[in-house]
C-alpha positions as CSV (number, residue, x, y, z in Angstrom):
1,X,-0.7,19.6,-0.4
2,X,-0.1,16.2,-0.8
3,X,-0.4,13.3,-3.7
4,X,0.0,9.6,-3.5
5,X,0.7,8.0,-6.5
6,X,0.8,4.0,-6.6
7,X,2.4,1.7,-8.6
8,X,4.2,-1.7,-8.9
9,X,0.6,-3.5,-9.4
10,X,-0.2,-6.2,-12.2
11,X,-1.0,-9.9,-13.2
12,X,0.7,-12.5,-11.6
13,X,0.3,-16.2,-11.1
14,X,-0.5,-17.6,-7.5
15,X,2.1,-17.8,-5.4
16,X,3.9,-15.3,-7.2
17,X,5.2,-11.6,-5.3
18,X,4.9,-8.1,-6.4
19,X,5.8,-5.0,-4.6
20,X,3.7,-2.1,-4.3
21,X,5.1,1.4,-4.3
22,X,3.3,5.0,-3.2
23,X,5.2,7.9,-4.0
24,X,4.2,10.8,-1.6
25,X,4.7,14.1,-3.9
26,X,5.4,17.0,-2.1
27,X,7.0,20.3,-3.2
28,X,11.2,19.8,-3.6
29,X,12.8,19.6,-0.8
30,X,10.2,19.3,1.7
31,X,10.3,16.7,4.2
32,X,7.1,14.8,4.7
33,X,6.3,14.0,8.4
34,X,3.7,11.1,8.0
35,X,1.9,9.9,11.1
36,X,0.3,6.6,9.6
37,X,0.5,5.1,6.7
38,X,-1.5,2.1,5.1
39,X,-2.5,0.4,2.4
40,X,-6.0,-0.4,1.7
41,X,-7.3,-2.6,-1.1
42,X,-11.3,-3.1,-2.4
43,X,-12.7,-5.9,-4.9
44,X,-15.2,-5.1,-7.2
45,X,-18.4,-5.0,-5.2
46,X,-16.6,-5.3,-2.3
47,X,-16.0,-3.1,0.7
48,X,-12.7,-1.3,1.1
49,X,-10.3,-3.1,3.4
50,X,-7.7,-2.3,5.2
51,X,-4.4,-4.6,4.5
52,X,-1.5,-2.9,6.3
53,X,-0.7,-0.3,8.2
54,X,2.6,1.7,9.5
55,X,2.6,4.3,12.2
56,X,5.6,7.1,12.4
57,X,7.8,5.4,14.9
58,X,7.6,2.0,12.6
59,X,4.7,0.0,14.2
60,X,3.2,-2.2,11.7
61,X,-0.3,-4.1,12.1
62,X,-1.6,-6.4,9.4
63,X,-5.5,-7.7,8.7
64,X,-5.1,-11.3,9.6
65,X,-5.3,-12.5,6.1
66,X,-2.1,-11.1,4.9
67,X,-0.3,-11.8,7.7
68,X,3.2,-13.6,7.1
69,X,2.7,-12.9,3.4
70,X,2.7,-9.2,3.2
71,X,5.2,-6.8,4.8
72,X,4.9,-2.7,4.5
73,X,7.9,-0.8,4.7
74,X,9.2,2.8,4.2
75,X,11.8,5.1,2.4
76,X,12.0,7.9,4.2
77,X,14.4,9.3,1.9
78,X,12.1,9.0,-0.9
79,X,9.0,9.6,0.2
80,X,8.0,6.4,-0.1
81,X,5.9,3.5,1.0
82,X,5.6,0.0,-0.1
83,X,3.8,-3.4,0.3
84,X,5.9,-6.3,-0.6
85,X,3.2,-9.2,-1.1
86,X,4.2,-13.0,-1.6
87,X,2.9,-16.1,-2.2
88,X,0.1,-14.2,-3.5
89,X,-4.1,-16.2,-3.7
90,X,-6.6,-15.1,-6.2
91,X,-8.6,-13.6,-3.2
92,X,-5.7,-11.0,-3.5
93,X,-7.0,-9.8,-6.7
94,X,-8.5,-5.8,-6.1
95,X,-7.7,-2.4,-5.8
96,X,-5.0,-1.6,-3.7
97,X,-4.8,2.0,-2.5
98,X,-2.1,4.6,-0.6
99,X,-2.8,6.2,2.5
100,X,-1.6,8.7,4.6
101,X,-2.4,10.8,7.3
102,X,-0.4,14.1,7.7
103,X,-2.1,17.0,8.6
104,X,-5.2,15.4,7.2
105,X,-5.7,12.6,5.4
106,X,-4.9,11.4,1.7
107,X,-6.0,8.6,-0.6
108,X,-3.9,7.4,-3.8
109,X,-5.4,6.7,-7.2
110,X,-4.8,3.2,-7.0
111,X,-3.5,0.1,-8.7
112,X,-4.6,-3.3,-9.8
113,X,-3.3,-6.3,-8.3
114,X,-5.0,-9.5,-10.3
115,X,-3.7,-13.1,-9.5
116,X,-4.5,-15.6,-11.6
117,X,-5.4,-19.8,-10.1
């Protein structure tokens, strides 16, 4: 069993950065072997998007409206993921969710990302 736990979300100013983390908790001392990872994000009464994504060997892809501003990366130490977003547009503002595919698939709980004009 695994959880995704987000954080690293808040208010910001355009152009300003923040950098998302997800926290993959798994039992101590187990080693997580992650075949995809991505972040998703969703706006009020919008559909769920995908924003980046990071396959096991360290292939990224990127929806082409973050590309060149956001950049996902991993600790595989930590069991950890993160989105690193700059120069950060309103349009940004949502939801932004964890994902991960092991054995099956798992969704975080989320975090808010609002950027203010």
């Amino acid at each position: 069993q695994v959880q995704l736990v987000e954080s690293g979300g808040g208010l910001v100013q355009a152009g300003g950065s923040l950098r998302l983390s997800c926290v993959a908790s798994v039992a101590s001392g187990t080693i997580l072997s992650l075949d995809y990872m991505a972040w998703y994000r969703q706006a009020p009464g919008k559909q769920r998007e995908l924003v980046a994504s990071e396959t096991s060997s360290g292939i990224t892809a990127y929806a082409d409206s973050v590309k060149g501003r956001f950049t996902i990366s991993r600790d595989n130490a930590k069991n950890t993921v993160y989105l690193q977003m700059n120069s950060l547009k309103p349009e940004d503002t949502a939801v932004y969710y964890c994902y991960a595919i092991t054995r099956r698939d798992y969704w975080g709980q989320g975090t808010q990302v609002t950027v203010s004009a």
